[in-house]
N, C-alpha and C positions, 0 to 999 in steps of 0.2 A: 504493500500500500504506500502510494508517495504523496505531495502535494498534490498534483494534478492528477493522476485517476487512480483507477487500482483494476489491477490485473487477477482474474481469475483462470482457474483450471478447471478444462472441461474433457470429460473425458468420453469418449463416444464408446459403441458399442463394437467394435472394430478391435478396440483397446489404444488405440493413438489417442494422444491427449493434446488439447491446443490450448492454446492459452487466449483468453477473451482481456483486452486492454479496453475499458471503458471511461471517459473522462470525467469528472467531477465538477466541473465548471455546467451551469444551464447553456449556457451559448458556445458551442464550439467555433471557432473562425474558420470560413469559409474556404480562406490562403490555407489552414492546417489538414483541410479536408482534401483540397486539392493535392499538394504535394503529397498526400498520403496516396490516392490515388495514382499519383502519378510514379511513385516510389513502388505500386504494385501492379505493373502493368511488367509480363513476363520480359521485354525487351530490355529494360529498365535493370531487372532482378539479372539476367543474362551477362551485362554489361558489367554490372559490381561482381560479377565473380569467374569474373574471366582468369584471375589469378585464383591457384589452389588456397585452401584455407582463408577465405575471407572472411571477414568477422560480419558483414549483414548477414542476414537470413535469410534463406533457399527461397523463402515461400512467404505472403504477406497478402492478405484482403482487406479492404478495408467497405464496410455496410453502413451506407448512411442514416439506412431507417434500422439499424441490426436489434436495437432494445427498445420496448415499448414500456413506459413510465405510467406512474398515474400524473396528473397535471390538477388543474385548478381546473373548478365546479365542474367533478367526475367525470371528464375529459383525459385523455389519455397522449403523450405525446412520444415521437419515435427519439431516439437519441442513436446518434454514431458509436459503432466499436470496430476495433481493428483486431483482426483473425490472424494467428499465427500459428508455427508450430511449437508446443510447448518447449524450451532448452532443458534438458537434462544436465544440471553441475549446479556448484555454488554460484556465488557470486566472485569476482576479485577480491574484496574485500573479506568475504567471508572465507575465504582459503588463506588468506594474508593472515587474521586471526589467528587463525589455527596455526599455522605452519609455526608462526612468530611465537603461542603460546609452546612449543612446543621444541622451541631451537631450531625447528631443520631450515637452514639453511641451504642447503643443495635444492629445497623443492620452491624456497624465495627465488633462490639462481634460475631454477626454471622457469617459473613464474615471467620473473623480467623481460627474459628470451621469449618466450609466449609473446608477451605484452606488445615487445618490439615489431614481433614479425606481425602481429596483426595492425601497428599501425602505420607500417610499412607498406601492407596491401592495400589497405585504406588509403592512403595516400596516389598511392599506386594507381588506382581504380576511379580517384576523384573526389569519394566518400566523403562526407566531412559530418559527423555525427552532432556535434554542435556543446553536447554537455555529455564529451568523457570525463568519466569520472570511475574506482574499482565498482562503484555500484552499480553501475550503468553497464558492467560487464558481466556475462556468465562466463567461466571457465569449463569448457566441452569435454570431454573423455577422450576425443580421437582427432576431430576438427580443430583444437585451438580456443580462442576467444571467439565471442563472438558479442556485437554491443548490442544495446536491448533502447526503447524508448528512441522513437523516431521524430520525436513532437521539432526539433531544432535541425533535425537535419537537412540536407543539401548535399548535389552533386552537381556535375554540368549540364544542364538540360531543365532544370529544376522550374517550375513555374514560379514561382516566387522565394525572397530571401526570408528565412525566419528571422527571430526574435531570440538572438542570443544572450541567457542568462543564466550562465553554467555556476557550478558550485564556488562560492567565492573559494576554497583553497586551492580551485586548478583554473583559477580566472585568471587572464594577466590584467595589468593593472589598465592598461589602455585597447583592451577588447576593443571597444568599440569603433576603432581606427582600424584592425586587422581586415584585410580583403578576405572574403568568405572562403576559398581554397583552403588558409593556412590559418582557420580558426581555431582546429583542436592539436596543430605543434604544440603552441604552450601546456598544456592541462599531459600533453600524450609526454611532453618531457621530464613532466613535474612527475606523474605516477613512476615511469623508467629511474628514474633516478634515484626517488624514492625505494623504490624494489631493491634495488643494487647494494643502497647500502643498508636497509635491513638485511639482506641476504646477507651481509658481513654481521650487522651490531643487530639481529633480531629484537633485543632488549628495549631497544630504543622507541620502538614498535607502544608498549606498553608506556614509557616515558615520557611520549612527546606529541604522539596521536592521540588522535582524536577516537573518543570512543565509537563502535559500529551503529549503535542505537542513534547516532547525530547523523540528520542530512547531509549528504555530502564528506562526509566523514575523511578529514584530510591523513594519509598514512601517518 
């Protein structure tokens, strides 16, 4: 559950589970609905993983009438949701805990390596997620990272630019002068970094982070 929506699990009878992202806000923007759209149209999904191990997601719908509400004098109203496949793994941050409560270092070191290569591909590809952050990441079992939360993203072709408002601890300080390509360098160098040298002083983890329970929660 975050500020803006909350994501649920659904599991069909198949046994595949997806995951349901619904928004919390009465009025969704019409710019967020579109780039969603436009972000799941197969050509689109095609293009962002033209490189192995990409961190988008294979597969994305998004339904603009997908949930029906109750509304004012027993009226009933549609609300948008975006349909995905559920990710199977923690989060970044929730592996970072662990690892760090735990010393291992060797699986921090991987971690970082992970990190890199997927924003390497992201870069690569055009991607530019808008508010990375360990939270905003699932860590996969076989594919790698992969980022979650699409609401700020952008690529080349994009119909409109969002509204970048990332976590202040992987925000640079003059965001808002960044050209939309090279918006998540800063936040993607801040987590790298950070990884590398927990992966040395784990301890530091507990000393000087931020706890998991905090938005945004800086390593």
């Amino acid at each position: 559950l975050g500020t803006e929506a909350v994501v649920y699990q659904l599991r069909q009878a198949t046994g595949k589970v997806l995951a349901l992202r619904c928004w919390l806000n009465d009025l969704v923007e019409p710019e967020l609905i579109e780039r969603y759209r436009a972000l799941s149209r197969p050509e689109t999904l095609r293009g962002l993983h033209e490189v192995p191990n990409s961190p988008i997601v294979p597969a994305l719908t998004i339904y603009s009438d997908g949930i029906t509400l109750e509304a004012d004098d027993l009226h009933s109203e549609a609300k948008p949701v975006v349909v995905m496949d559920w990710l199977m793994g923690p989060t970044v941050l929730a592996a970072v805990d662990r690892a760090a409560k735990a010393s291992d270092t060797g699986y921090i070191g991987a971690l970082a390596s992970a990190w890199r290569r997927a924003a390497m591909v992201a870069a690569e590809v055009g991607f530019v997620h808008g508010d990375v952050s360990p939270e905003n990441a699932i860590l996969r079992p076989k594919e790698g990272i992969a980022y979650i939360d699409y609401d700020t993203a952008w690529w080349p072709g994009a119909p409109s630019l969002p509204k970048l408002n990332g976590s202040a601890a992987y925000t640079h300080p003059r965001q808002r002068a960044i050209s939309p390509e090279q918006a998540d360098n800063f936040a993607a160098y801040v987590v790298y970094v950070s990884l590398r040298i927990l992966a040395v002083w784990p301890a530091l983890r507990a000393e000087h982070g931020q706890p998991a329970t905090v938005k945004g929660a800086g390593l």
